[in-house]
C-alpha positions in Angstrom: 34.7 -1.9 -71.7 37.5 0.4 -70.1 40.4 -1.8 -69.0 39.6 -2.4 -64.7 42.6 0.1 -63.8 41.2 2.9 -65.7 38.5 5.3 -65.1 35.3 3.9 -65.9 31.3 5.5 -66.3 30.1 2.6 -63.9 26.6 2.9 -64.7 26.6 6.4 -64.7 24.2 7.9 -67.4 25.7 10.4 -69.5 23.5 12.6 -71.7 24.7 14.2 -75.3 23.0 16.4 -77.5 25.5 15.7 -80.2 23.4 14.9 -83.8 26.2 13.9 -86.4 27.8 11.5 -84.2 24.9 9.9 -82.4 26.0 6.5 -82.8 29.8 6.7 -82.4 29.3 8.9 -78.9 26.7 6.4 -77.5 29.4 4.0 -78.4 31.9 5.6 -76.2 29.9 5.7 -73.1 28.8 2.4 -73.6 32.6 0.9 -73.6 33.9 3.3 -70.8 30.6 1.6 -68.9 28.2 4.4 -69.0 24.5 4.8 -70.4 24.1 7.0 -72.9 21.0 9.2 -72.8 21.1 10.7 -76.4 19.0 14.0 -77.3 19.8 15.8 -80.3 18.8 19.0 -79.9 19.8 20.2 -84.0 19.8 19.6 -87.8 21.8 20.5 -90.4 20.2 22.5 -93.0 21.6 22.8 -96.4 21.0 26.2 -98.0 21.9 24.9 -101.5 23.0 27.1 -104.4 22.5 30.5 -102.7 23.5 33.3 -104.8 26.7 33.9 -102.9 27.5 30.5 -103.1 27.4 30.4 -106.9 29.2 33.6 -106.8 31.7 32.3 -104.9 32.4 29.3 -107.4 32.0 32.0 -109.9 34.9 34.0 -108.4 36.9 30.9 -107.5 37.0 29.3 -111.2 37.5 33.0 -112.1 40.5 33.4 -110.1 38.8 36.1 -108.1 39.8 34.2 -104.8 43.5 34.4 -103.3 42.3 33.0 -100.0 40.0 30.2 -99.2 39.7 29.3 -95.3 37.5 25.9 -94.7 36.2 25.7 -91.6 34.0 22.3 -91.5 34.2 19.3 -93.1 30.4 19.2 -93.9 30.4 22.8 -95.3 33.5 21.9 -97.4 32.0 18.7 -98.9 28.9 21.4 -99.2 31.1 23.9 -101.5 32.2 21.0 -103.3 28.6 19.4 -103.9 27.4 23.0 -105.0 29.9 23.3 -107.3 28.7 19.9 -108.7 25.2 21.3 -109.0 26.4 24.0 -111.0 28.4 21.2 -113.4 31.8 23.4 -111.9 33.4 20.3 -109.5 36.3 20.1 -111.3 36.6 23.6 -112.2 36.8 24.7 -108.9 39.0 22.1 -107.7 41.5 23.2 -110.7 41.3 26.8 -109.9 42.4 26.1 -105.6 45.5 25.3 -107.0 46.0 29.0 -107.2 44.9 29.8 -104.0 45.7 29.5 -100.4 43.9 26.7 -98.6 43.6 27.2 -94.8 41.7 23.9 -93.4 40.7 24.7 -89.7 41.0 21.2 -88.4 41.6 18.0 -89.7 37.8 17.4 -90.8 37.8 19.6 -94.1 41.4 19.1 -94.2 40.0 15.4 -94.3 37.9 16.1 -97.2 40.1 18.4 -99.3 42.6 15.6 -99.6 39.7 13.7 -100.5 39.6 16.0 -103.1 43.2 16.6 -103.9 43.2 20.0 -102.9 46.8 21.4 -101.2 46.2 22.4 -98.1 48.6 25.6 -97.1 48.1 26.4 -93.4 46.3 24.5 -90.9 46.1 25.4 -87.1 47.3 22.9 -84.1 45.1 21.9 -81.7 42.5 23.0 -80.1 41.2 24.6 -83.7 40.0 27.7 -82.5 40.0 31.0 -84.2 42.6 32.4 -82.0 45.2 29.1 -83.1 43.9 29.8 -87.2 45.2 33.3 -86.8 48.3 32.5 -85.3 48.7 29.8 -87.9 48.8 32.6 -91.4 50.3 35.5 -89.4 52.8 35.2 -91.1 50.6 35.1 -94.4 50.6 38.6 -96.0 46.5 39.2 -96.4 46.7 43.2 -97.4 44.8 43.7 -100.7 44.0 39.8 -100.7 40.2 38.5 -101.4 39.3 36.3 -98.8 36.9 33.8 -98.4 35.8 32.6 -95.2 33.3 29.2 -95.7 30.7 30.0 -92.4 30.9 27.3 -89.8 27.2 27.3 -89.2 26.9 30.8 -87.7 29.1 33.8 -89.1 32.6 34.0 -87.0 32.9 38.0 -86.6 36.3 37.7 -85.0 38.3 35.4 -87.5 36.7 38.0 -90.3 37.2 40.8 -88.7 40.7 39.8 -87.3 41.7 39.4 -91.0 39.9 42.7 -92.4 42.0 44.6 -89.9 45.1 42.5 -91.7 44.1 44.5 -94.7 42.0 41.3 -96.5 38.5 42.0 -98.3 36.8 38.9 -96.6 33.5 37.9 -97.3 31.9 34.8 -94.9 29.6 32.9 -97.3 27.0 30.0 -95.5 26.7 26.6 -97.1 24.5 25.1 -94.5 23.1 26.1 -90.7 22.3 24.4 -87.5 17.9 24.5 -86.7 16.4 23.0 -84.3 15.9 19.7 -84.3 12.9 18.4 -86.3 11.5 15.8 -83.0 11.9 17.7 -80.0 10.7 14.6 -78.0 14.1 13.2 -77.1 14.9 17.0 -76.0 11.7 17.4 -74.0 12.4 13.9 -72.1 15.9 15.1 -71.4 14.8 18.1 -69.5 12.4 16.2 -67.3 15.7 13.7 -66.6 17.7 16.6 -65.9 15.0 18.1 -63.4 14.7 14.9 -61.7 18.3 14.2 -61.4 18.2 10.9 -63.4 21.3 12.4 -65.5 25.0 12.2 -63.9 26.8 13.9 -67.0 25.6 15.8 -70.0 28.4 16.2 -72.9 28.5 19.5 -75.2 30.3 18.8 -78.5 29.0 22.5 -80.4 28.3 25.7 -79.2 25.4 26.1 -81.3 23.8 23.0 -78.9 23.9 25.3 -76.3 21.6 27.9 -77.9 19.5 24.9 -79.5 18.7 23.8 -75.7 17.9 26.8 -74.5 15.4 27.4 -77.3 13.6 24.5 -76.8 13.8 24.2 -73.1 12.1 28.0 -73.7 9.1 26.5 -75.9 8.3 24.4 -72.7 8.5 27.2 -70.5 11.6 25.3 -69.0 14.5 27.7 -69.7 14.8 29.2 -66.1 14.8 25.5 -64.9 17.9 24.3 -67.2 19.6 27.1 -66.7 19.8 26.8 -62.7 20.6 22.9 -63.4 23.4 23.9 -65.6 25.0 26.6 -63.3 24.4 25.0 -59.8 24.1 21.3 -60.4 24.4 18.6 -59.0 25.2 17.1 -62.4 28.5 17.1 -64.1 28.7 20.0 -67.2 31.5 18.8 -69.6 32.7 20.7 -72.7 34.5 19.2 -75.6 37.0 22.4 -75.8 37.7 25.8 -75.6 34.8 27.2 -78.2 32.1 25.4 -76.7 33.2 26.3 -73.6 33.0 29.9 -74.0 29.9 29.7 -75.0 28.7 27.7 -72.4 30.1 30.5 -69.5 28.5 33.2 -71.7 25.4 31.6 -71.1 26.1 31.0 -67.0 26.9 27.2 -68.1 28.7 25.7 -65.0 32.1 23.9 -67.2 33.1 20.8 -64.6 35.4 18.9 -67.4 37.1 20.2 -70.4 39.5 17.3 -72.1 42.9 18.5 -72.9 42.6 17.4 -76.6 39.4 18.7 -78.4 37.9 14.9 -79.6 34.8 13.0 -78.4 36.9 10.2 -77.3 39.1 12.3 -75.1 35.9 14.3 -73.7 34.0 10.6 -72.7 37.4 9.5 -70.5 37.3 13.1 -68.8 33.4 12.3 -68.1 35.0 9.2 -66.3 38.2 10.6 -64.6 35.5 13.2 -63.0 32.6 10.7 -61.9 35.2 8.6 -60.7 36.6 11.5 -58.5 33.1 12.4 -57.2 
């Protein structure tokens, strides 16, 4: 439980659509004295050894890569597992020595280390594209071949930001987000939110966003979420700047943003607000 003189959830129920982390953000709520109303609303889906991922172990072991940027732990671990497939692990992990490792945040910088793999430039906090740019513009990119591992959805202005830099980047996907395979929790979610039974919902991924929409459409409740999430009365949280883009493109009301990008940090913003209210 949160200490008495801090901020606390007081029986509040806080809803996340968050998928990899079900357990640990259920956990939070629960000790900062919430209820946690979890609905994942997506999956990851593996796309194995595509032909542009075996080219791009190809080109790697070949040397063929000068610039490697990792963008997600699980799509790192994903490169690495392909590789594995294609009986190239340690191949490819000998050949990064060569080349310059940008890790995007501290979750594939988590697993290159894993891996022994240097890791050359890595962004400060809040990991956005904008902060990864500003990170290697010092790195000389003219001429270079880059490649960019997708973070789920192609990122058209890291890519294009670094093509302008003179870099021959190609974006290759390991894996992508689909909707999630039982709706049910989803569907049970939107009748809370209609009925006001939810205080808070939390947004860890900007792909969520689109996810709810899409099946709030299938029940012919888009319109419905939509006006909840721009008018109210429940608080709209974001876990940082990415999300929260997104979340304003879409006429997402954005009540609480955490200075510092982490679950943890987004769950005591939850409480600092609810207590406020």
């Amino acid at each position: 439980m949160a200490p008495p003189d801090s901020p606390s959830l007081a029986g509040k129920t806080v809803a996340y659509v968050e998928a990899r982390m079900l357990s640990e953000m259920g956990a939070l709520i629960e000790r900062n004295g919430g209820v946690p109303y979890p609905a994942p609303v997506m999956q990851e889906v593996h796309l194995g050894a595509t032909p542009e991922v075996k080219e791009l172990v190809d080109d790697i072991c070949a040397g063929k890569v000068q610039v490697m940027v990792f963008q997600t732990g699980v799509g790192t671990k994903a490169l690495f597992d392909s590789a594995a497939s294609q009986g190239k692990e340690s191949e490819t992990l000998q050949a990064l020595a060569g080349v310059t490792v940008i890790a995007r945040s501290p979750k594939p910088a988590a697993v290159l280390r894993r891996n022994n793999v240097h890791i050359d430039h890595m962004p400060s906090e809040p990991f956005t594209s904008a902060d990864l740019l500003t990170a290697i513009e010092e790195l000389d990119l003219g001429g270079k071949e880059v490649a960019v591992q997708a973070y789920g959805a192609p990122n058209s202005h890291l890519t294009q930001a670094m093509e302008k830099r003179g870099a021959n980047v190609r974006e290759v996907a390991l894996y992508t987000w689909g909707l999630a395979e039982d709706v049910a929790p989803v569907l049970g979610l939107i009748d809370a939110l209609e009925s006001g039974q939810i205080d808070a919902i939390a947004f860890t991924s900007q792909v969520q966003i689109n996810n709810l929409l899409a099946i709030a459409s299938q029940a012919g409740k888009e319109e419905s979420i939509r006006n909840i999430m721009a008018t109210g009365p429940l608080v709209v949280a974001s876990v940082g700047p990415v999300c929260t883009k997104r979340m304003i493109e879409f006429g997402f009301r954005v009540d609480v943003e955490p200075d510092h990008p982490h679950m943890g940090n987004l769950v005591l913003a939850i409480a600092d607000r609810l207590s406020a209210n």
